[in-house]
N, C-alpha and C positions, 0 to 999 in steps of 0.2 A: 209978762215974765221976763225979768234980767237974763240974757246972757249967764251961762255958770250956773245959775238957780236950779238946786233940785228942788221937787215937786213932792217926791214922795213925804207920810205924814210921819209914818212909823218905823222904825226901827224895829227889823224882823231878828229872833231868837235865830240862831245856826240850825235846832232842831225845823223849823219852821220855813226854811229855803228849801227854793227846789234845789236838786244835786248838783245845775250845772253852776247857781252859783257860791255856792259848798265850796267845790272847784276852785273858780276864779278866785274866789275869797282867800283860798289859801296863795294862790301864783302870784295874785297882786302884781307888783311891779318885773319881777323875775319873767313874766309872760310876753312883756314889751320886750325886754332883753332879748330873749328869745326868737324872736320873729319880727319885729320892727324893721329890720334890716332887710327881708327876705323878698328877691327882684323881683319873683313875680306878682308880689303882691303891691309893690311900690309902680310895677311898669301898668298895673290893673288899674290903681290913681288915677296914673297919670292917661293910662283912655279915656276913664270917664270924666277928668278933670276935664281935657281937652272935647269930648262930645256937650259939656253943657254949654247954658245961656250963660251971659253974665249974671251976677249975682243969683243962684242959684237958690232953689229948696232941697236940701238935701236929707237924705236920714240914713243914719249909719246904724245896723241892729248887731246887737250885741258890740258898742263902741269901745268895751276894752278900756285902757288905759289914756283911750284919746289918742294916742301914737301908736301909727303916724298918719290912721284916714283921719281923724275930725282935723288935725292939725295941718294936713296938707290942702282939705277944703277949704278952710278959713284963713289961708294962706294965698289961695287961688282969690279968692271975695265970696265964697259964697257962705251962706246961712247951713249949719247945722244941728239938727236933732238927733243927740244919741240917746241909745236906748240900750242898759244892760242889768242884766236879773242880779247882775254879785254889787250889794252894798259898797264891798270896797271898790272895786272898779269904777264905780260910777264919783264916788270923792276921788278917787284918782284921777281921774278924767278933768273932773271938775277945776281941781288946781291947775292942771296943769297948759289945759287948751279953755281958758276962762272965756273968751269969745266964742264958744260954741256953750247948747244948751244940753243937758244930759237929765234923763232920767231914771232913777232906778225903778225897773216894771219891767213884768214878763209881755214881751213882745206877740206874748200871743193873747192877752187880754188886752193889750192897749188900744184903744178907738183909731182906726186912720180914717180920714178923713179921704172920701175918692177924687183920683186926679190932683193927688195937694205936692206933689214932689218931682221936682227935676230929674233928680237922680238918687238911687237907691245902693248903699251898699250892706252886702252880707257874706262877710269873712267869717268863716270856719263857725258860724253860729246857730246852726240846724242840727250838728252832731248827738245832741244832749236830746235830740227831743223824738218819738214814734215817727215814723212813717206818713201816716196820713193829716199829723199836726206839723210834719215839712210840708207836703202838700197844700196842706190848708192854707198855711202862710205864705205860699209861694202867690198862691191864688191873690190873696188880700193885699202882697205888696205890690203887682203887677194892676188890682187895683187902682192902689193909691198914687201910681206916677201917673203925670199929666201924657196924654196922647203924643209920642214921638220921647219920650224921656227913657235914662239910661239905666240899666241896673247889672253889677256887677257880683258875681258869686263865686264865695270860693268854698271848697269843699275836701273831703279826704272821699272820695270812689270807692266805694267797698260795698259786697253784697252781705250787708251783717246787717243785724238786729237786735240789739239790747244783750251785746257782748260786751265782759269785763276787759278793757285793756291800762294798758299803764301809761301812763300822760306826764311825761316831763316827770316822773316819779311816783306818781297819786296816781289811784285808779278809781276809774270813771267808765260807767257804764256808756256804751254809743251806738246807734243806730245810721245805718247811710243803704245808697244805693250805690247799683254798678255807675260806670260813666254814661251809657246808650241809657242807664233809667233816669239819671238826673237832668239830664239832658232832655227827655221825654217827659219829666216832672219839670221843669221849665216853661216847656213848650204847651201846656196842658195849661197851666195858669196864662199863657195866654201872652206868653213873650216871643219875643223872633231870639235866636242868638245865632251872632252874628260872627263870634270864632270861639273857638274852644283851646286851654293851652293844659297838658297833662306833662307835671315832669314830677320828682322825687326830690325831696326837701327833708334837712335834718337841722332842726333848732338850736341855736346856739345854748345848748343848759346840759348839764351834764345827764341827768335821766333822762335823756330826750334819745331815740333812735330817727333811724330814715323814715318819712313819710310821704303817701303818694298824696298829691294833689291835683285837683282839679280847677281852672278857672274858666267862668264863663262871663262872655261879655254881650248885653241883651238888651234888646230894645222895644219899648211896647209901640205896636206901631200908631199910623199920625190916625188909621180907623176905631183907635178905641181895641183892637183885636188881637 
């Protein structure tokens, strides 16, 4: 498969997406605007850029607009795999970081293959989805990275569940944990994390308010454990 190539066959109805990429579908480009710029997620890169091999396997889930993880990966040399459920993101993606591969697929049906990844990131891409299908996946991507490889997460801390809130204008149903549970839903799949950074963040787009954040920075260790 080229570089750039999407994989998927069909072109899904709006009726027929799941909600979060309903979502993404409408932010499109407006979402990079927004958050592209924001340190903690650029100085998160820049850990796990700095913790891999050369030329890396990486996979970015829910890769967004491409900008600025696939493009600061493939900027470093390494190889990545993005994966995002919004049709447009992933053409967005596609044009814009053409040396990386994207596809549109819900990251919790996609096959990983175990031990196939250097390093793992997942910015703000569990919000949309229940409780025990963030666990689930947490389990699967811990998986899929090779013995000693990096995985970076970022999240919004909140003890809710499948509450209506408003997102940069749109409203989008979300699920999360406190910070001591995401942090124990990490650890549970079978990761070490090795610092934790919690600060408040407000997105540059007008229907955007402060937002608390959470990053975590994690490593499976070299026992498979």
């Amino acid at each position: 498969m080229q570089a750039g190539e999407r994989r998927d066959t069909d072109v899904q109805h709006e009726d027929q997406l799941p909600p979060a990429a309903v979502l993404f579908d409408a932010l499109g480009a407006d979402y990079e605007k927004a958050f592209a710029h924001a340190p903690a997620h650029l100085a998160a890169l820049e850990w796990l850029i700095g913790s891999l091999p050369p030329a890396a396997r990486t996979l970015d889930v829910g890769s967004g607009t491409g900008r600025p993880t696939a493009a600061a990966l493939v900027e470093a040399g390494h190889s990545v795999l993005g994966v995002d459920v919004s049709p447009v993101m992933a053409e967005l993606a596609a044009r814009q970081v053409p040396e990386a591969e994207f596809r549109c697929a819900d990251i919790r049906e996609l096959p990983l293959e175990p031990a196939s990844f250097d390093g793992v990131c997942v910015f703000f891409s569990l919000l949309q989805m229940a409780r025990a299908e963030q666990s689930a996946l947490m389990r699967r991507l811990a998986l899929a990275l090779k013995p000693g490889g990096h995985l970076v997460l970022a999240t919004v801390p909140a003890d809710v569940e499948d509450i209506e809130v408003v997102f940069m204008g749109l409203p989008v149903r979300a699920t999360s944990f406190a910070e001591a549970d995401v942090v124990a839903m990490v650890e549970a799949a079978g990761l070490t994390v090795l610092s934790r950074h919690a600060l408040t963040f407000t997105p540059d787009h007008p229907g955007a308010g402060p937002e608390p954040h959470l990053f975590l920075h994690c490593r499976r260790d070299e026992n498979g454990h």
